[in-house]
Backbone bond lengths (Angstrom), bond angles and torsions (degrees), N, CA, C in turn:
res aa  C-N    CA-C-N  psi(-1)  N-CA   C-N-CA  omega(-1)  CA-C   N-CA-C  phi
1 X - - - 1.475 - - 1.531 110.30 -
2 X 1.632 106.35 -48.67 2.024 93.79 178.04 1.316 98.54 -82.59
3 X 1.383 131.97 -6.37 1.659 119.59 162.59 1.751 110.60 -48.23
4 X 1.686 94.20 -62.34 1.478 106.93 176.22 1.730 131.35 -22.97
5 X 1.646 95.48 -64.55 1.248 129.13 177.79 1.774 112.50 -70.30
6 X 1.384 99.29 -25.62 1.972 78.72 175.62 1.328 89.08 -85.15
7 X 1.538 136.13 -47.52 1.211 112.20 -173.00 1.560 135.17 -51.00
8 X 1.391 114.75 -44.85 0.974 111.94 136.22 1.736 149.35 3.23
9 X 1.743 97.79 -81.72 1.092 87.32 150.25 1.337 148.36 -121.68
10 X 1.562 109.63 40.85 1.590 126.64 127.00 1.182 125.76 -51.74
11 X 0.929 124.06 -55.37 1.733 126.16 159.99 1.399 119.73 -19.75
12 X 1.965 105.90 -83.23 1.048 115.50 164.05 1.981 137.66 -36.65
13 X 1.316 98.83 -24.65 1.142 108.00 -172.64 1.713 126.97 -95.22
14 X 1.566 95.60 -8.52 1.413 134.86 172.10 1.203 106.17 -86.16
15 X 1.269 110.51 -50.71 1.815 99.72 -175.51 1.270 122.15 -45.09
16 X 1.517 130.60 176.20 1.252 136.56 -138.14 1.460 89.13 -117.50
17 X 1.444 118.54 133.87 1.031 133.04 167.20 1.685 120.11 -54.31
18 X 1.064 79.42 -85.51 1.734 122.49 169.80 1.514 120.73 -133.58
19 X 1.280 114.63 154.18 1.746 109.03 162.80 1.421 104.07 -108.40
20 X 0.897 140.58 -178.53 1.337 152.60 149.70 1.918 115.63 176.56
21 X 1.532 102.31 135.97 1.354 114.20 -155.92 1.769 129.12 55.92
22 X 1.076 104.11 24.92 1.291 122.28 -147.06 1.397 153.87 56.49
23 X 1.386 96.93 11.67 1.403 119.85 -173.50 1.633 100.17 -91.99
24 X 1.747 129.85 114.00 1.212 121.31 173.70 1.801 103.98 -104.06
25 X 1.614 92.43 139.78 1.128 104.90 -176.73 1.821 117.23 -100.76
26 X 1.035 115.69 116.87 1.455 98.15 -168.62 1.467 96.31 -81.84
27 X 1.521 110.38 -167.11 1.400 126.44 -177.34 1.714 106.79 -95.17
28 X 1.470 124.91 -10.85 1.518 119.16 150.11 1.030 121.86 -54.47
29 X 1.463 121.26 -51.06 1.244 132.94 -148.73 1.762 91.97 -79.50
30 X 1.344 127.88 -47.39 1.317 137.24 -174.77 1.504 115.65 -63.94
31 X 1.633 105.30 -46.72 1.633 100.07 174.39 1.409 111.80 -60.35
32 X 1.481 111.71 -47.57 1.547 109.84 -177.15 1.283 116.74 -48.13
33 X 1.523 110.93 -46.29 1.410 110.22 -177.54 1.607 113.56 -48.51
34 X 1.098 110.23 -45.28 1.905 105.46 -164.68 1.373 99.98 -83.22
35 X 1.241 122.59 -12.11 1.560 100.02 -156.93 1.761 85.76 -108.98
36 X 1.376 138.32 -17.71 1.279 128.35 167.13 1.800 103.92 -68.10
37 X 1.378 116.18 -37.95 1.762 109.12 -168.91 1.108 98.36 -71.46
38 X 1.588 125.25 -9.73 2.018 111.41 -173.29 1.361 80.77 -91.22
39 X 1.178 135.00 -60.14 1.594 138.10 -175.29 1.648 117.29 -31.04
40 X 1.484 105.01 -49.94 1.291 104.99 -179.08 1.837 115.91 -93.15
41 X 1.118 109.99 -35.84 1.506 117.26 158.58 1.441 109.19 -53.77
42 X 1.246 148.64 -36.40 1.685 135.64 166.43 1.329 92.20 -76.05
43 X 1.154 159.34 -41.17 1.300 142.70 -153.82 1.569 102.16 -85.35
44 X 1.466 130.90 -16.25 1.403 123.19 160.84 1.642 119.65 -54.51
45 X 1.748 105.36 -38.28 1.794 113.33 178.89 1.387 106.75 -83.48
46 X 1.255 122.73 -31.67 1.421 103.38 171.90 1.839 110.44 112.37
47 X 1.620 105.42 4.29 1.778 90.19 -172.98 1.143 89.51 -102.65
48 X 1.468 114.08 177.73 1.643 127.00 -153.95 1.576 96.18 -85.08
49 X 0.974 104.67 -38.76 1.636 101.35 170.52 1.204 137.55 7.42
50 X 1.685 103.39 -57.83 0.843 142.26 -140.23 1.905 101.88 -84.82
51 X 1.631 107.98 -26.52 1.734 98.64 -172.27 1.532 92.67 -86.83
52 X 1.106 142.18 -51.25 1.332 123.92 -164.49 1.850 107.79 -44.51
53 X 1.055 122.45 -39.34 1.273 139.58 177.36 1.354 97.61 -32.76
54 X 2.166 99.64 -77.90 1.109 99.65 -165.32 1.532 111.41 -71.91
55 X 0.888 143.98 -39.85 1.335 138.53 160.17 1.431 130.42 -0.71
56 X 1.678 101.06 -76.18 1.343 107.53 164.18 1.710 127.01 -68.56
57 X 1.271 117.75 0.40 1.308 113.91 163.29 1.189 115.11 -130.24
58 X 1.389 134.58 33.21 1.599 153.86 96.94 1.936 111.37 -29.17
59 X 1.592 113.11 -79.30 0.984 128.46 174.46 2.662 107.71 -32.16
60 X 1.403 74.08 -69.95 1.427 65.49 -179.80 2.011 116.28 -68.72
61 X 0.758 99.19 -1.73 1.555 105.60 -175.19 1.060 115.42 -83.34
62 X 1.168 124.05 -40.48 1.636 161.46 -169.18 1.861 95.74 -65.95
63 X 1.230 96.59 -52.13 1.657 107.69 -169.74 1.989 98.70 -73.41
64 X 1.210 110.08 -45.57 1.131 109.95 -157.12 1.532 108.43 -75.43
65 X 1.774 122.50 -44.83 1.632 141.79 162.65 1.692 88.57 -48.87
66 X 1.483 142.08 -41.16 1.462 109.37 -168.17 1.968 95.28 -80.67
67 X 0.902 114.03 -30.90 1.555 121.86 -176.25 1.642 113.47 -23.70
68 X 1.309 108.08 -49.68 1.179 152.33 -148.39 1.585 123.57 -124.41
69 X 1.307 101.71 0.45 1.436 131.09 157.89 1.952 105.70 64.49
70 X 1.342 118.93 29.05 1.233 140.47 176.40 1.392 103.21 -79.59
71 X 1.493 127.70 71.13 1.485 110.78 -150.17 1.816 99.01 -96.61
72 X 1.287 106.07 -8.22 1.975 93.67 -178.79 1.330 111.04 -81.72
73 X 1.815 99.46 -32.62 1.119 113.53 164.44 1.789 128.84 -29.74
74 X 1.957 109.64 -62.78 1.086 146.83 -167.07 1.557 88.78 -57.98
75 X 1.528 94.31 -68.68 1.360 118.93 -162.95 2.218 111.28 -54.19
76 X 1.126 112.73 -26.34 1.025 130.88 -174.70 1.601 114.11 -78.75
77 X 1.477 119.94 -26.80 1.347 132.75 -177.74 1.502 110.47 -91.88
78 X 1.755 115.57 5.52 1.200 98.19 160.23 1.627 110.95 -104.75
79 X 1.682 98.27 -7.05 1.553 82.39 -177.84 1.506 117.55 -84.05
80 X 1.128 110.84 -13.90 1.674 138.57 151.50 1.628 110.14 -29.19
81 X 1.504 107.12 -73.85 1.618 126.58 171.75 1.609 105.08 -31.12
82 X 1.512 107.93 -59.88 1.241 102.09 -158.76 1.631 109.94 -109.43
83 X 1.365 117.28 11.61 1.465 110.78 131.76 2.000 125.54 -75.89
84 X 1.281 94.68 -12.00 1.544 87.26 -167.11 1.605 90.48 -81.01
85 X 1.239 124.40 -7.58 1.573 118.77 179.53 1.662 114.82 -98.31
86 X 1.663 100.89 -22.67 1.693 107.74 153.74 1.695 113.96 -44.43
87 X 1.913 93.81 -64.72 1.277 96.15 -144.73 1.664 107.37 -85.59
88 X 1.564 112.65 14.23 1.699 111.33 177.74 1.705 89.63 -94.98
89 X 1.081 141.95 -47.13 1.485 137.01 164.13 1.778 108.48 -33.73
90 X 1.508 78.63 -64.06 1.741 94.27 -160.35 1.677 100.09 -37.76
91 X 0.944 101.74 -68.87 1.844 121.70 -165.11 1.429 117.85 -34.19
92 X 1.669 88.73 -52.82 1.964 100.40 -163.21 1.170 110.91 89.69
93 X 1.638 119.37 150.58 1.463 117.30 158.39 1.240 124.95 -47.77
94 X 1.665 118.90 -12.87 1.593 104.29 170.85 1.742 118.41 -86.48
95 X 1.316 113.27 -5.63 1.509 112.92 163.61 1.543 101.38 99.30
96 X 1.107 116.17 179.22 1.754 106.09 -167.38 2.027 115.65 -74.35
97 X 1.079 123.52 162.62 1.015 134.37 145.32 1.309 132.13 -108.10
98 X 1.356 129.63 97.91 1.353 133.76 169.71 1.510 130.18 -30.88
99 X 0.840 130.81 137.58 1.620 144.54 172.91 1.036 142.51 -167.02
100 X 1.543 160.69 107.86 1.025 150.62 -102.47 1.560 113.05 -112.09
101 X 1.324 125.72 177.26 1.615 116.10 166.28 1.954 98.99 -98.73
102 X 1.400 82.67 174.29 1.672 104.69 169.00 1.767 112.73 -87.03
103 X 1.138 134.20 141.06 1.447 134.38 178.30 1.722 115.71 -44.43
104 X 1.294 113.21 -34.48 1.419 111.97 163.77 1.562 107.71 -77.82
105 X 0.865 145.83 -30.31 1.543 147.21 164.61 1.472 112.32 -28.35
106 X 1.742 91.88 -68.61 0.960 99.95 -173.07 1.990 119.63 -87.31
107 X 1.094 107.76 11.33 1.757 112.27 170.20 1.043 92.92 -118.77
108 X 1.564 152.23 47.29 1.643 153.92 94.59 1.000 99.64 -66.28
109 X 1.240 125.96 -74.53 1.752 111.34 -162.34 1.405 122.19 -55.20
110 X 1.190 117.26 -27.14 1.256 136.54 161.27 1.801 120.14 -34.96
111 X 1.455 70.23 -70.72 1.901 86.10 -178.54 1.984 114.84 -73.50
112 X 1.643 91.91 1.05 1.719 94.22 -174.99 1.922 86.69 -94.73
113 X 1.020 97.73 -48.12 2.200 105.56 -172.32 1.678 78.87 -49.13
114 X 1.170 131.01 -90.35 1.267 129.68 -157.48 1.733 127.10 -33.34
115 X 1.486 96.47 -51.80 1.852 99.28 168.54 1.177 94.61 -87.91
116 X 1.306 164.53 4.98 1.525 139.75 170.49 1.683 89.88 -84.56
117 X 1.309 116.24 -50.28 1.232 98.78 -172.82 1.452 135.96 -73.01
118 X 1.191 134.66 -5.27 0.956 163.88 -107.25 2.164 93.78 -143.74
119 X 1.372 98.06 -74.42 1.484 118.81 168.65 1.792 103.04 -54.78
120 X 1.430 138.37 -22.42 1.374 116.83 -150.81 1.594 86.81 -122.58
121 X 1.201 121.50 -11.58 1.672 114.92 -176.87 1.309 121.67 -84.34
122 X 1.891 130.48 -4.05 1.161 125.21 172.93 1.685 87.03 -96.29
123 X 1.685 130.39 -30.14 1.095 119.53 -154.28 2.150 97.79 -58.34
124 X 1.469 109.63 -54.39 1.377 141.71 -170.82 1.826 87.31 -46.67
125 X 1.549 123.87 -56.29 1.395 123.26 -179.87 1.950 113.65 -54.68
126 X 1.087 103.53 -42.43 1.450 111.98 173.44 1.608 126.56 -65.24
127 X 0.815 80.60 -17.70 1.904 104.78 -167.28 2.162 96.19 -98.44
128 X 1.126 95.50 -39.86 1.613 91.92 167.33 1.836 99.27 103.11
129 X 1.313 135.52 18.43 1.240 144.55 -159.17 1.917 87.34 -80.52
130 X 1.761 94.88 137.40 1.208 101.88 147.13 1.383 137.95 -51.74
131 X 0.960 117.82 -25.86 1.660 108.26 163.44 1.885 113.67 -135.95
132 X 1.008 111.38 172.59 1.498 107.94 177.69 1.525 101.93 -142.94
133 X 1.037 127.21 -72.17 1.489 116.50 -163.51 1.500 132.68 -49.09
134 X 1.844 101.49 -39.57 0.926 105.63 167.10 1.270 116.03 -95.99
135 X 1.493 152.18 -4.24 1.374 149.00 154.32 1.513 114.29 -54.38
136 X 1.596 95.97 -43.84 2.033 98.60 169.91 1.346 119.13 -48.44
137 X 1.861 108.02 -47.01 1.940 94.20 -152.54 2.089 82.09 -89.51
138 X 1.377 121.60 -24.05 1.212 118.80 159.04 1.529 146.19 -41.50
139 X 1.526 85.01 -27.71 2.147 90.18 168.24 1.305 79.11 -98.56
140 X 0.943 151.22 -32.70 1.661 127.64 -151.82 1.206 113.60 -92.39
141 X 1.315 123.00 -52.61 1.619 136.27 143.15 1.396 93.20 -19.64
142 X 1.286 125.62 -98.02 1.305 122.46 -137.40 1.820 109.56 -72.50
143 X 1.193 114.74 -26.65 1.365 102.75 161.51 1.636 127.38 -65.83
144 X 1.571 103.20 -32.55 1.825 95.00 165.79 1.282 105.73 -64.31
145 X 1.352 121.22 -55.89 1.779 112.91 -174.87 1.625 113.15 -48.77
146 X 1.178 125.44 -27.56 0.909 102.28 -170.93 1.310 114.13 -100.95
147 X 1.414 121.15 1.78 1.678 138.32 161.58 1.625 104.38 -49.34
148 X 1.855 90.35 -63.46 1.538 98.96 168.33 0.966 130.78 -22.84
149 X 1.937 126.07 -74.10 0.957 131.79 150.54 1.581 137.94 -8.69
150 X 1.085 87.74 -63.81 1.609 96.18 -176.54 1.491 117.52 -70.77
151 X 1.464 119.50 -29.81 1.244 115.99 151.44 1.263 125.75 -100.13
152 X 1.348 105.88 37.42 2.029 101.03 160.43 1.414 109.84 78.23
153 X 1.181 123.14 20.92 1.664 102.41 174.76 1.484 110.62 -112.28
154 X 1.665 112.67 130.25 1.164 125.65 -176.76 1.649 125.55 -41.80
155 X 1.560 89.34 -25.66 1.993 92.99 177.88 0.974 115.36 -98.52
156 X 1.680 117.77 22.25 1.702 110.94 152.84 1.957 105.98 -65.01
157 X 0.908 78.44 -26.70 1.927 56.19 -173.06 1.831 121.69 -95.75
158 X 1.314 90.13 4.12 1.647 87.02 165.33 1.317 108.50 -92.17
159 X 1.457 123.72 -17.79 1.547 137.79 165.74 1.478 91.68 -68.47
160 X 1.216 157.12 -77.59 1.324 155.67 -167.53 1.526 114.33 -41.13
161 X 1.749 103.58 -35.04 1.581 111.04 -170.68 1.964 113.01 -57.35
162 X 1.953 69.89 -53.22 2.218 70.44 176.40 1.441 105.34 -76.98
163 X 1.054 121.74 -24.57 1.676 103.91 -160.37 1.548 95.89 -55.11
164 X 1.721 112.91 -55.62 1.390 132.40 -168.29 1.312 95.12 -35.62
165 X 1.239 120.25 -80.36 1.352 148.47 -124.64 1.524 85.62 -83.10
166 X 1.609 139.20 -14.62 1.320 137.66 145.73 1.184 122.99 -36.75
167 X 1.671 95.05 -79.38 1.544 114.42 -174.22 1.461 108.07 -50.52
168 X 1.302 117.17 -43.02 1.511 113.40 -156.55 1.891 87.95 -56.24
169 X 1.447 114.54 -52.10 1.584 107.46 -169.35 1.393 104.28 -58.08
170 X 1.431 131.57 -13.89 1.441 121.37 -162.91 1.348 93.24 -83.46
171 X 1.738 127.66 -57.75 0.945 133.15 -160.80 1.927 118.35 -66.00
172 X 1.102 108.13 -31.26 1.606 128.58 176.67 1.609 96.12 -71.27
173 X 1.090 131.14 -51.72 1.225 130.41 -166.72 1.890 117.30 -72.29
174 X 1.555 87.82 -15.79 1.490 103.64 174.84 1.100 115.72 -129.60
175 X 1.255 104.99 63.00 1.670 127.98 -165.96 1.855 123.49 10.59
176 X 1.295 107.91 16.77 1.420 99.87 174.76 1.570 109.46 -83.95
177 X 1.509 108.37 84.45 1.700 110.57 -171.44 1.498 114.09 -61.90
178 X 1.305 116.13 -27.19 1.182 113.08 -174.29 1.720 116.64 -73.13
179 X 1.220 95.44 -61.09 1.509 105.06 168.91 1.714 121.26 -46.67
180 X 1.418 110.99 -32.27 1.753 137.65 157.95 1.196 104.22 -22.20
181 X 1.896 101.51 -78.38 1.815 139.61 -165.72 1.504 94.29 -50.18
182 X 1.697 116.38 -46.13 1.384 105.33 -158.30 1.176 126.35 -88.12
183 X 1.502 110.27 -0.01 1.664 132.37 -155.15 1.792 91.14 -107.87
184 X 1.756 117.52 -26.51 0.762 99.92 167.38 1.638 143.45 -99.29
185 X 1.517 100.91 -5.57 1.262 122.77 155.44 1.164 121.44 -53.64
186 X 1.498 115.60 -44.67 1.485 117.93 -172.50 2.175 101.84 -84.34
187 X 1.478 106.08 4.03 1.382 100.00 170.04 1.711 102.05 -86.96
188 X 1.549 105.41 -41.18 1.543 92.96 -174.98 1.529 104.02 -77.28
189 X 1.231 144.51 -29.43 1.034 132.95 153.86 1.785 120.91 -17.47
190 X 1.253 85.42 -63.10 1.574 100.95 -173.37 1.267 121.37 -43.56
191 X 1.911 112.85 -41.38 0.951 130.59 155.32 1.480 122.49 -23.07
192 X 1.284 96.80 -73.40 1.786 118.38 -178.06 1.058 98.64 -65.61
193 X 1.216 148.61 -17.87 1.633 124.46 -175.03 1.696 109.88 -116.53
194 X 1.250 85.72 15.75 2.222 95.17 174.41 1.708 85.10 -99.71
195 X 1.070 128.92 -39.41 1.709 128.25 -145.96 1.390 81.98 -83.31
196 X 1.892 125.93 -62.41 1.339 127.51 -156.26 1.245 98.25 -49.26
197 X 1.641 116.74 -68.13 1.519 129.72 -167.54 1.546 117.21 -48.88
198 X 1.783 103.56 -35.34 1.238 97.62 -166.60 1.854 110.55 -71.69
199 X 1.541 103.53 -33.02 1.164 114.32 -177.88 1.613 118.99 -79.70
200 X 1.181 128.98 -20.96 1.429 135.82 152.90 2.052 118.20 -52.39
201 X 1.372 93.80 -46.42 1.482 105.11 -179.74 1.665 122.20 -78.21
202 X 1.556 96.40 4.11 1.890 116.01 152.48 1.823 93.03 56.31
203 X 1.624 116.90 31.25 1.583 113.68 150.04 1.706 102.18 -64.70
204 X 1.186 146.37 -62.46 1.191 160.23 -170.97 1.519 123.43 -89.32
């Protein structure tokens, strides 16, 4: 019977919004959209708020990237989930504090984005995934950034800038415009939350 009923409303949640230009938008693709831009728009100010947000539009995202056979993608929104339960601990009710790494800090993480990605892009080819190159440095990217995140360092979001500013071409190029629009919002976002963070964390 709750077999019944999630299918159900999988169904429902698939259906088509609207079409227009031929691009149909279901009502997954639309909830996810708003409820990741409130998710990622609070995570520019910094209050804890901000993971349940992303959480729940991780969760639906997750469903919609396997839809569509985006599987690091899919696969990437749970590690999302369970940083957003790091980073509501992590934070505190006073919301994050920014702070930066040291130059060796940051040429480890470096050299981890580079062999993680590197190791996960024939795996993604084997597996039969719509994309590989950019889904590789994309789970890997976005799971360091979002390590970042969770412990407060201002250069998660210049890590967010390219990852974004990836996907958005991955997703446009494979006609999911909406998901495109939102990948690139969350690049100018990214923007704003390197400047906020950087300037809160008193480098400048």
């Amino acid at each position: 019977m709750r077999i019944g009923k999630g299918l159900i409303m999988h169904l429902h949640l698939m259906a088509v919004f609207f079409t227009a230009w031929g691009y149909e938008l279901t009502y997954l693709e639309l909830i996810a959209f708003i409820t990741s831009l409130i998710g990622v728009g609070l995570g520019i100010f910094g209050p804890r708020v901000t993971w349940p947000w992303w959480s729940v539009g991780s969760i639906l995202y997750a469903i919609w990237f396997y839809e569509y056979k985006y599987f690091a993608s899919a696969a990437l929104q749970f590690v999302f989930i369970a940083a957003s339960v790091w980073g509501w601990f992590g934070w505190g009710p006073k919301g994050a504090k920014p702070k930066k790494f040291s130059p060796q800090d940051r040429a480890i993480w470096a050299a981890i984005l580079v062999t993680g990605t590197l190791l996960l892009n024939p795996l993604l080819k084997h597996i039969g995934a719509a994309s590989t190159n950019i889904e590789a440095f994309g789970f890997v990217g976005s799971c360091i950034a979002q390590v970042w995140m969770v412990i407060e360092r201002y250069e998660s979001w210049i890590l967010w800038l390219i990852v974004d500013a990836a996907y958005t071409y991955q997703y446009w190029n494979g006609g999911y415009y909406l998901s495109a629009i939102l990948y690139f919002i969350f690049t100018l976002m990214a923007i704003a939350g390197w400047k906020r963070w950087l300037r809160e964390s008193h480098i400048i």
